[in-house]
N, C-alpha and C positions, 0 to 999 in steps of 0.2 A: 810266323804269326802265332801270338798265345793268344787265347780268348778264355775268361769265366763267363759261362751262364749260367743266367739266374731265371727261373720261371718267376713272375711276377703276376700280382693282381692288379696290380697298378704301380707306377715309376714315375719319375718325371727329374729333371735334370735343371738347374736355375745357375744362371749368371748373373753378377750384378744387379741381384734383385730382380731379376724377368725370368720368365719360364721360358726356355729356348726350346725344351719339347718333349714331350710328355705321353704315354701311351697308358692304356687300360689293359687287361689280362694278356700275358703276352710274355717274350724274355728282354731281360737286360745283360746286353753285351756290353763287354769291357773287352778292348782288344789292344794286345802290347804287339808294336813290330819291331822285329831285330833289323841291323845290316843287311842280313843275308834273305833277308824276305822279299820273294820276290810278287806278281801277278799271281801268278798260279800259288801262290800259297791262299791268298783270299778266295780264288775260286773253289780250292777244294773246302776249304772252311764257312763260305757262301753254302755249298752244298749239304754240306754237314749240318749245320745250324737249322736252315728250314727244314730239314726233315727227319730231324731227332725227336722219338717220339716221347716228350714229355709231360704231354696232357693227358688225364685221362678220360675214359669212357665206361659206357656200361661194361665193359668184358674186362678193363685193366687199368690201374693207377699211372698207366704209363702206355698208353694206347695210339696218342693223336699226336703230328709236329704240332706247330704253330702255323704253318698255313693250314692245314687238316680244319683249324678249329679258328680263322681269322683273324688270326690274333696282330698286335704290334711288335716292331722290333722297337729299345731304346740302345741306340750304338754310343759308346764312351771311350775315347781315344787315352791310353792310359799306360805309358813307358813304364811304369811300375812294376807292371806284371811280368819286367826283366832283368827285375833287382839281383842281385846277387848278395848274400849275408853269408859268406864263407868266412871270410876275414872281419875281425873287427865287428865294432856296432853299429857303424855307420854305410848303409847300402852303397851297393857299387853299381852303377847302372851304364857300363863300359858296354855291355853288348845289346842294350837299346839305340834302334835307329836314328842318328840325324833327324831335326824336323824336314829339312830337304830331298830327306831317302822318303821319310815316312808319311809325310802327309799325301803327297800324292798316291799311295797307297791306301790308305787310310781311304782315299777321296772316292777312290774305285771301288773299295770294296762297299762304302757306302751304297753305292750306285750298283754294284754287283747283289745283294742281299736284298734291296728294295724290287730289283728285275724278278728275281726267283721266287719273292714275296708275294709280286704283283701289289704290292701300294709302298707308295714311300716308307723309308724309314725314317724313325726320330735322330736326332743327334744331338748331342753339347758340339763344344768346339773347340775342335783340333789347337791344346798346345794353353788354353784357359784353364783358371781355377774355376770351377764348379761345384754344383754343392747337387748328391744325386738323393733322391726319396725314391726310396721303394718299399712296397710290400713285397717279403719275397714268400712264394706260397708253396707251402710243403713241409722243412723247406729243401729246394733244389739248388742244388750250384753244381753244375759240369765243370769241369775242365776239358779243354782239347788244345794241340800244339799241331801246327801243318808239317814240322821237322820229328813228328813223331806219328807218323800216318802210318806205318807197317800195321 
């Protein structure tokens, strides 16, 4: 699983003209799953994401996770982020998972991230066009990959 995070002051995610879900200061996850991704790829990346300390405080610009400081997740289901532009100009997205591999993954690690959280997560949905707003504040965007944990 790849993930970008983004520290955010606020986010919100719209389909078809509805706000499916929306958070205030907090991160926005985008998360791409490959074939090879399995459970425990979301679990280490569950773990990772709540307790990266991206907020700050009085001592450091980078001090507090997002549960430290209450914050929301907005989770974004997003094969993209396993593009490949080696060849050509047109992306190749041969090593993004099936929605049959992927969603049920997807669906867990929702539910894995909201448990570690202690309050639900937001979401778009799995496999829709959406339209994301966010503020992003800093600004901040991590990157992290579970096939690159060493």
């Amino acid at each position: 699983m790849r993930v970008v995070i983004q520290r955010v002051s606020s986010a919100s995610v719209t389909i078809d003209g509805a706000v499916r879900g929306q958070i205030e200061r907090g991160l926005v996850v985008f998360v791409g799953i490959e074939a090879a991704d399995t459970a425990a790829d979301g679990e280490w990346l569950t773990q990772k994401i709540v307790r990266l300390r991206l907020f700050p405080d009085d001592a450091s610009p980078m001090n507090r996770s997002v549960q430290d400081i209450g914050g929301g997740i907005l989770l974004i289901s997003q094969f993209t982020l396993h593009a490949s532009t080696q060849k050509g100009t047109r992306p190749s997205f041969h090593r993004a998972a099936r929605p049959e591999h992927a969603r049920p993954l997807y669906e867990q690690f929702t539910v894995q991230l909201g448990h570690a959280l202690g309050r639900p997560v937001a979401t778009g949905e799995f496999g829709a066009m959406m339209h994301i707003a966010l503020v992003n504040d800093g600004p901040v965007t991590i990157l992290a990959d579970s096939k690159t944990r060493e």
